[in-house]
N, C-alpha and C positions, 0 to 999 in steps of 0.2 A: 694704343689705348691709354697706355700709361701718361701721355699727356693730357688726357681728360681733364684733370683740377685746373689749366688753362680758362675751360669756359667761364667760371665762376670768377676770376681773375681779372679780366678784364675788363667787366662789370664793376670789379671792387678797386682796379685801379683808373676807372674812369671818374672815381667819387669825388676824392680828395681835388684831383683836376680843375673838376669842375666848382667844387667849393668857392678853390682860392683863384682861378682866375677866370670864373665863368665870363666876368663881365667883358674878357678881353677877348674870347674864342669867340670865333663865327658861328650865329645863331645861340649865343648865350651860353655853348656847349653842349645844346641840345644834341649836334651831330654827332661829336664825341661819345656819348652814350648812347645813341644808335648802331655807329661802328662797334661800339665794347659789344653790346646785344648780336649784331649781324656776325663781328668775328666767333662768339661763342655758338651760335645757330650753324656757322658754316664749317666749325671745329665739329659740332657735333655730328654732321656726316662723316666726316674721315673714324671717328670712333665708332659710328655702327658700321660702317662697313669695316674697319679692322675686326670688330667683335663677330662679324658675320661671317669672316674669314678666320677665326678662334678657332681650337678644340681644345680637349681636356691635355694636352701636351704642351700648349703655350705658354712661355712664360708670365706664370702668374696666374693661369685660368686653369678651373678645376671643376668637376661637374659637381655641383652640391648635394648632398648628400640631404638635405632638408628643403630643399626645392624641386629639387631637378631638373633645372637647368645650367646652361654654363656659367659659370661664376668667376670676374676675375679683377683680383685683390692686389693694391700695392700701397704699402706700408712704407714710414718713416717714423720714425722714432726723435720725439719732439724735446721728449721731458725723462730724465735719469734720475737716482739715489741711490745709492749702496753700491756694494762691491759683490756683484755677481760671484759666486763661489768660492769668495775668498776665507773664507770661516767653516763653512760645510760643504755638503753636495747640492744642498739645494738652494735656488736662486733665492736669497730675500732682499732682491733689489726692487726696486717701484721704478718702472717706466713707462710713461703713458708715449700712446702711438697716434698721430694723424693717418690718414691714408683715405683712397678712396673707392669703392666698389663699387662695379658696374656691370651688371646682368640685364636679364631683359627688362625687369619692372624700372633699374634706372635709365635705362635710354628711354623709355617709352613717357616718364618726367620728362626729363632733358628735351625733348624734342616738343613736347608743347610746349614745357615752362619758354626756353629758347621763341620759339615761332609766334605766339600770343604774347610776348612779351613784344617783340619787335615790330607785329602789328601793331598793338597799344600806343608802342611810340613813336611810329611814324603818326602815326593818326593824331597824338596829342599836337602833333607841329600846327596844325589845323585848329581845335577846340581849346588848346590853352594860349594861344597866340594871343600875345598884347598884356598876359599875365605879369602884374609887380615881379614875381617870384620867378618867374621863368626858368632860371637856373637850376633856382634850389628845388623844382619840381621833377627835374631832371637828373638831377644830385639824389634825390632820395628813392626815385624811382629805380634806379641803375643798382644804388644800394639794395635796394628791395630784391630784384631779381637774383642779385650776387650772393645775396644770403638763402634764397629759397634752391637755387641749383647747388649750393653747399650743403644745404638740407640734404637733396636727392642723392648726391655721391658719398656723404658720410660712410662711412664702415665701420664708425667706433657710436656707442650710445654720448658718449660726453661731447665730441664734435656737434655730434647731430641736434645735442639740449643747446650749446650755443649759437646754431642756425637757426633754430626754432627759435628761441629769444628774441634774434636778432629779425626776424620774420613780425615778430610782434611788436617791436619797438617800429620796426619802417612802419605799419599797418598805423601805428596811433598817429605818426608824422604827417599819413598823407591821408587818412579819413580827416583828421583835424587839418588838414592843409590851409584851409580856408577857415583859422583861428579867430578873425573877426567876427563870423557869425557865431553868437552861442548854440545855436543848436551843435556845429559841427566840434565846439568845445565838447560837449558834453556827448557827441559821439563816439570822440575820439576817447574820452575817460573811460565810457561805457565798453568799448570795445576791448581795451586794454585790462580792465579791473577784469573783466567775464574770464577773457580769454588766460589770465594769469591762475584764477581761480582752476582750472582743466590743469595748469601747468602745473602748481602742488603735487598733482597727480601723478603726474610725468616725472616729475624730480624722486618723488619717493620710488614708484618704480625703479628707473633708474639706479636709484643705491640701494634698492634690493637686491638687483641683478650684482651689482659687484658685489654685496655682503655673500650672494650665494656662489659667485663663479670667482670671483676673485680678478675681475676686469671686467671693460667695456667695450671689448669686441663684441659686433652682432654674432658672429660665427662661433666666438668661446660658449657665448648664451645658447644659442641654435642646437651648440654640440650638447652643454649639461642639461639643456632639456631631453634631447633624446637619449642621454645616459640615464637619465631619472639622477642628475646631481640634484635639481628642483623639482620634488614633489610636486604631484598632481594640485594639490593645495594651494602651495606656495606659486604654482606656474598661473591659476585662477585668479590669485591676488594680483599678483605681477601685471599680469594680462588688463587687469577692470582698471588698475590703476593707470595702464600708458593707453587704456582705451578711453579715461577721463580727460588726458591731454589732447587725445585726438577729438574727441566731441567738445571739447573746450574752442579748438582753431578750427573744426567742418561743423560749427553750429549746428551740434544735436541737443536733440530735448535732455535737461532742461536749460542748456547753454547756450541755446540757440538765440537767443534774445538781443543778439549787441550786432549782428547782422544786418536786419531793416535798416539799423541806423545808422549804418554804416557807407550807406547813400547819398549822405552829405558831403561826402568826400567829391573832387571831380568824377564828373562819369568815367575820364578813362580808367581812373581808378578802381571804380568798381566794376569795370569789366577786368581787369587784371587780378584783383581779390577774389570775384565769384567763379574765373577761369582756370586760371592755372597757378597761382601762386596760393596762398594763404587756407584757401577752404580746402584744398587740393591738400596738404599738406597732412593733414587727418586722416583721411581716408587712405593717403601714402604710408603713413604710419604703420596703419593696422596690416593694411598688406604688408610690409619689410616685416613687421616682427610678427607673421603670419604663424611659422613656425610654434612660436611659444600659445598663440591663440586653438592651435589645434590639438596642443598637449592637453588646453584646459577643457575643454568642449563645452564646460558650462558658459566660459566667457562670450563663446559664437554665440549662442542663446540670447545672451544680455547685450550682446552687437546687434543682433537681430532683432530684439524686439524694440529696443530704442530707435534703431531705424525708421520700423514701420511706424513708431509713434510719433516720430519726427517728421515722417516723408508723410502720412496724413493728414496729420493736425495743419502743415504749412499749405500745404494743398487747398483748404477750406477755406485759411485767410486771405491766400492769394485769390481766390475766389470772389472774395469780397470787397479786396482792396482796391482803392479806386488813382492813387499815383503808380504813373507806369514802370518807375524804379522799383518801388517797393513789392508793387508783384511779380518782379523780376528776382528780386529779393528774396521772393518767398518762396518761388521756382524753383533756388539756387537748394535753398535750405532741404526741399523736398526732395529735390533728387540726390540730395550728397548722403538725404534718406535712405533713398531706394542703392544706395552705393553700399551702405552699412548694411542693409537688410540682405545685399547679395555675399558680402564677405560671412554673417552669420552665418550665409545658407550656403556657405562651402564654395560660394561662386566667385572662385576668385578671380578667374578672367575675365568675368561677366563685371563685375564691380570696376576693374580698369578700363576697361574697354568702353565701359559708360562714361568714366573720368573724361577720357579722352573727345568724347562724339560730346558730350557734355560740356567740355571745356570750347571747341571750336563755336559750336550753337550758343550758349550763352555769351560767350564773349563779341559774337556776332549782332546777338538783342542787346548788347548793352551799348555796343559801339551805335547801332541803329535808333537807342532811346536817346544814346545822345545828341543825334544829329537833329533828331526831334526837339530834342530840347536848346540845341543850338539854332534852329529856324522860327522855332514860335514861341520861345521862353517861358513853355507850358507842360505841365508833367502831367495833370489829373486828365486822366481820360476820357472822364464825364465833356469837358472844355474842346474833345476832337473829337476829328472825325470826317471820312474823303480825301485826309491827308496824301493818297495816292494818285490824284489829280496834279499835285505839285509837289512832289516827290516820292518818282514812279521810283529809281532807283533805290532809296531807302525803302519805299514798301517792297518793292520784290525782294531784297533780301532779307530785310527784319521778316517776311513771311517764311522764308526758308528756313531761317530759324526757330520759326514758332511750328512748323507745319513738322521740322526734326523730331522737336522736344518733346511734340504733341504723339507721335510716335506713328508717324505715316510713311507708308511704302513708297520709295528705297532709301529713302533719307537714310542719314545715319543714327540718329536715337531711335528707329524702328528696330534695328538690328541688337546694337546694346542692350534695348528695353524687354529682347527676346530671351534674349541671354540671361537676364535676372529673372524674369517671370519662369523659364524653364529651371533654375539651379530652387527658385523657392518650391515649387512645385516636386520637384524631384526631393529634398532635403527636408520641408520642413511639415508640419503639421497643415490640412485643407484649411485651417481659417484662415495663415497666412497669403495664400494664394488668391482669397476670396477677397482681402483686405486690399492687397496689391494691385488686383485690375480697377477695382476702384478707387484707387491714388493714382490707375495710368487714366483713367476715363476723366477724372478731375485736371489731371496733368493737362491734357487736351483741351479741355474746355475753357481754365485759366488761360492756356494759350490762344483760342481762338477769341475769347474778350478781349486780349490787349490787341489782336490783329486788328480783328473787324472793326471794335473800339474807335480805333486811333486811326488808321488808313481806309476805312469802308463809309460807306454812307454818303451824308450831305456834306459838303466841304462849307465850313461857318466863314462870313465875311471876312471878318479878321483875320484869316490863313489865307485869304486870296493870294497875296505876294510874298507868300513864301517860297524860298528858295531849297531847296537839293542839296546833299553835302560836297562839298568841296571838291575838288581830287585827291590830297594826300587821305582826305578822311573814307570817301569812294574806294579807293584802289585796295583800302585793309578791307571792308568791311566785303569786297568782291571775293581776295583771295580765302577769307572764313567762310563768304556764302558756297565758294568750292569744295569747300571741306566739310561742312556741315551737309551738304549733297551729297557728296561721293562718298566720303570717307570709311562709312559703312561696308564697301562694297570689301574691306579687306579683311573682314571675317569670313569670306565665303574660300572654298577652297577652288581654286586656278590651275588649269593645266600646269607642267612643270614642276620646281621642286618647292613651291611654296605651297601649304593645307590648310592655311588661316589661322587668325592672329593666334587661335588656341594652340597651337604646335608650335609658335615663338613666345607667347608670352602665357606662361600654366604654373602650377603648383602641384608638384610631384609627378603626376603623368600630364604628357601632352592630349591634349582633344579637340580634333577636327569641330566646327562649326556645323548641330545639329541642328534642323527646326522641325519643331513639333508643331505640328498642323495647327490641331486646333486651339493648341494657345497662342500663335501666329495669328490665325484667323480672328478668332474672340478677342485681341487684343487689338486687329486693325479693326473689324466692325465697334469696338465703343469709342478709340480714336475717330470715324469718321462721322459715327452717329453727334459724338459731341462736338466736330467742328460743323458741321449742318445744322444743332443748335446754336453754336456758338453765330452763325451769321445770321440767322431766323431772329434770333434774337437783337443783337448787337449790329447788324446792319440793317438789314430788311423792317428791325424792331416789328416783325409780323405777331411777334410774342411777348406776353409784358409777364416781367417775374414779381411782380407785385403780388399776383394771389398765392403763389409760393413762397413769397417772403412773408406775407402774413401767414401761412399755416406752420411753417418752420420759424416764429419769429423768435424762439429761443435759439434756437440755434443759431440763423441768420446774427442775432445780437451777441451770443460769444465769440462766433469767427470775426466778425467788424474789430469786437474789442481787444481780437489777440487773445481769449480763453481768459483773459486778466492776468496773464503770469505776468507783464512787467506792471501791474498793479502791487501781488501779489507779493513780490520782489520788495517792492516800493516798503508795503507794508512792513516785512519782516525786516527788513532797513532800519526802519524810522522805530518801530517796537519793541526791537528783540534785539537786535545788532547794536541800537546805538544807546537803548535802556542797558545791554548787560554789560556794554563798554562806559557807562557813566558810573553805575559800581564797579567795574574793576578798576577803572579811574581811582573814585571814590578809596577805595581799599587801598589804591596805594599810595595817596597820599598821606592818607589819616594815618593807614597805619604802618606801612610799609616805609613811609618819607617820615610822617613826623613823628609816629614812635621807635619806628623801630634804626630807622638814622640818624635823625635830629635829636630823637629824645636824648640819649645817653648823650650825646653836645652840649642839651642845652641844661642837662644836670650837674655835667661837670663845670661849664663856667658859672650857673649859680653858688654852688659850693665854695667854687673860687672867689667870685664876687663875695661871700659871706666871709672866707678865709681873710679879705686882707684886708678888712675893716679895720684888726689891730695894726696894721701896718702905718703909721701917722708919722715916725718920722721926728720925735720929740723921745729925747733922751729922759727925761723926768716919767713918761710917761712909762718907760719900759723900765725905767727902775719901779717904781710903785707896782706895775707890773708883779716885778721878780719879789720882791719883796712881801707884797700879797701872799705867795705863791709858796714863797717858802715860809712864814706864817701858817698859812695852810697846810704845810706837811707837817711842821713841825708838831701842831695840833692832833694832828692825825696820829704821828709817832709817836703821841704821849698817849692820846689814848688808849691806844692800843700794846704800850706796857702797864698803862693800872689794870687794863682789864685780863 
């Protein structure tokens, strides 16, 4: 297991590679970063199965005392100062540690990031073929992953802020990939500015944790939390502040905004951001440093209700949005909702286990929007429609994925989505619960518009000769639709010694996979209610939502516009932001520059200037001068004995 930092490795040494001599490798270098990907995916079996073969005696592996599961750490020491007890007893040396940690919540990373990374890039071979950049798509994509599995195995909080950085420098590279359009300029800014904004947050955190523990092990933190070395107080602050970095990168309300736009980028991009890398990372967060989130209890609350205001509000506008990325978009946004509303509500395996069945299904609809967008170079869905006449294989699995997410029996988002309705139900106050099914009922319905939408009904002339996607793009988008199908099925408990995913992947106790009837039930009756409307409507159109859009048309008119928040934004920008930045401008140059630095400058050379006016350089003239002068005293001397 100890070779685990291998996976990330390969990735990050496939960069430079391809950089400097992409043009010479076969296929641009693309293949090379597939192998770096494939060797880190096929590393990552030899580590869970060593991990599986672990116990608390292993070298390095210890049952955690703040998790409770096995947990197994290995340390290097990167960076020294001082002379360890050479003055006292006690160490006052500085040494910072790399290392990496790996339990059940990082394998269960590693193995999506890994597997959804490698579908993405066989599949790019396909959809970016014939691209100027070919290389350097491949170059920063490799980077991208290298940095997001360094994320996941960090053990130290300072490693872990330089993955994350580095997670958001790739994101701005490849949303903005295609730098000649200005939309994707100003997406890629927008992403980057939002997402750095949550970072303050994260940074401060972070050097709270060392002002109060005195390092950046998660374990030293882990441990002074449950000492009470930080206050219940200080563990609240701690806590909202690395929960602001996380809602900064899993686009919670109100940071959620740089997301939509982040569609501009290649689709396989944005299947790899809304999948397993980037939004994923947020939600990873809050779980690793779970620990310090249950010392506060107020912070689950404030995890909790941003969720649900996240996971609704995107709901509505997915609802309304009429490009197929963009309500994929908002899909993402909502359920990384429903991931934070489950961590609030104590659900901690429920919130992973969605990441997961989450990650395979979306990244599934995105590879499938892209193939859409690769055969009819059409995204608004108003413009389709029958697309399943010529391309039966992208609709049967973009449906798999929509029919998951929508939360239908046995899919795997039915399973997940059981798991967080029952932890809020159990945990939190009845409004949440009530709020909830109705962001799964919308969930479903959003999903059965883009289906119906795009692959149901009349096929328009213009898509008559459209074509199916490829094979290398085929063969990923098959092995997702396997996973988004089955993958559910490994919450259930199995003869033998396996009781579901809650007895390998928990927080503090293990728990077997329970379902409660009737929020099962109720939660599959409005999933299928809303995909029967979803086709009544959107195929069959036997239903026109016109007399519902006019009785709702306030409403109707805020979800279109996105609630106005990046209005909203705009304004406080343009008013507030860039009026109190013209006065502190203002303030420093006036006063800051030219009195209070120049001025005393430019008083001393006037004085000087004024001073060597007598200086002329003519000897007559400094005798008359001196002669004056002692006249002058002399005068003075006199007077001043008559008087």
């Amino acid at each position: 297991m100890e070779w685990a930092w291998l996976i990330p490795v390969f990735s990050f040494g496939a960069v430079p590679l391809i950089i400097i001599f992409g043009k010479y490798l076969p296929g641009k270098g693309s293949p090379l970063a597939i192998l770096a990907i494939a060797g880190g995916f096929a590393l990552f079996w030899f580590v869970l199965v060593g991990f599986l073969g672990a116990s608390p005696g292993t070298d390095g592996c210890t049952t955690s005392d703040h998790t409770g599961t096995l947990t197994c750490e290995y340390q290097r020491t990167w960076f020294q100062a001082g002379l360890p007890g050479q003055v006292s007893n006690i160490d006052e040396s500085i040494h910072l540690t790399w290392g990496i940690l790996i339990d059940p919540l990082t394998l269960v990373m590693l193995g999506l990031i890994t597997f959804v990374a490698l579908m993405v890039q066989v599949y790019s071979l396909g959809y970016m073929h014939g691209d100027s950049r070919f290389s350097w798509y491949y170059a920063f994509h490799a980077l991208f992953i290298a940095a997001m599995l360094t994320l996941a195995l960090a053990d130290n909080f300072l490693l872990l802020y330089v993955a994350w950085e580095l997670v958001g420098l790739c994101s701005y590279l490849l949303i903005g990939f295609w730098f000649e359009r200005p939309s994707a300029r100003e997406a890629a800014k927008k992403a980057f500015i939002v997402t750095r904004i949550g970072d303050v947050g994260l940074l401060i955190g972070i050097l709270l944790i060392w002002r109060e523990v005195g390092s950046f092990s998660m374990t030293a933190a882990f441990e002074a939390v449950h000492a009470g070395v930080i206050s219940q107080g200080m563990a609240t602050v701690v806590a909202l502040l690395l929960f602001a970095g996380a809602a900064g990168k899993s686009a919670q309300f109100p940071l959620h905004v740089w997301l939509p736009d982040a569609m501009e980028g290649p689709t396989p991009v944005s299947a790899l951001i809304h999948a397993a890398t980037m939004v994923a990372a947020g939600v990873y967060l809050v779980a690793r440093v779970y620990p310090i989130f249950e010392a506060s209890g107020d912070a689950l609350l404030v995890v909790a209700i941003i969720g649900l205001i996240t996971s609704l509000g995107a709901s509505t506008i997915a609802l309304m949005s009429t490009d197929l990325k963009r309500i994929l978009a908002y899909s993402t946004i909502s359920h990384l909702g429903l991931m934070m509303l489950s961590l609030g509500a104590f659900g901690y395996t429920a919130a992973i286990f969605h990441l997961i069945a989450h990650g395979f299904s979306k990244a599934l609809l995105f590879l499938g929007a892209g193939s859409v967008m690769h055969s009819t170079e059409e995204l608004d869905i108003r413009k389709m429609g029958g697309l399943r006449k010529v391309m039966p294989l992208t609709a049967l699995l973009f449906s798999i994925g929509a029919l998951s997410l929508g939360g239908i029996p046995i899919l795997a988002g039915f399973w997940s989505k059981d798991e967080i309705l029952v932890a809020v139900n159990d945990h939190l106050p009845p409004v949440f619960i009530v709020l909830t099914l109705l962001t799964a009922f919308l969930s479903a319905l959003y999903m059965a518009r883009a289906m119906f939408a795009v692959f149901f009904g009349e096929l328009r002339p213009e898509h008559e000769h459209v074509h199916d996607a490829p094979p290398t793009m085929a063969i990923t988008m098959f092995l997702l639709g396997i996973l988004a199908l089955g993958f559910g099925l490994v919450s259930l408990n199995w003869p033998g010694p396996y009781d579901g995913i809650g007895t390998f992947l928990f927080f503090e106790e293990p728990e077997a996979f329970h379902f409660t009837v009737w929020l099962g039930v109720l939660s599959t009756v409005l999933a299928v209610v809303a995909f029967v409307l979803g086709y009544l409507i959107y195929a069959r159109k036997s239903i026109s939502m016109e007399n519902m859009r006019s009785r709702l048309s306030l409403l109707v008119g805020l979800a279109e516009n996105k609630y106005y928040i990046d209005e909203l934004y705009q304004f406080v920008v343009d008013r507030i932001v860039l009026t109190l930045a013209a006065a502190v401008g203002f303030f420093d140059r006036a006063l800051i520059n030219d009195v209070g630095v120049n001025g005393p400058a430019k008083t001393v050379r006037r004085v000087g200037v004024t001073l060597r006016l007598h200086v002329t350089g003519h000897v007559y003239s400094y005798a008359l001068a001196m002669t004056l002068g002692t006249v002058v005293l002399a005068v003075f001397f006199w007077m001043q004995s008559v008087s």
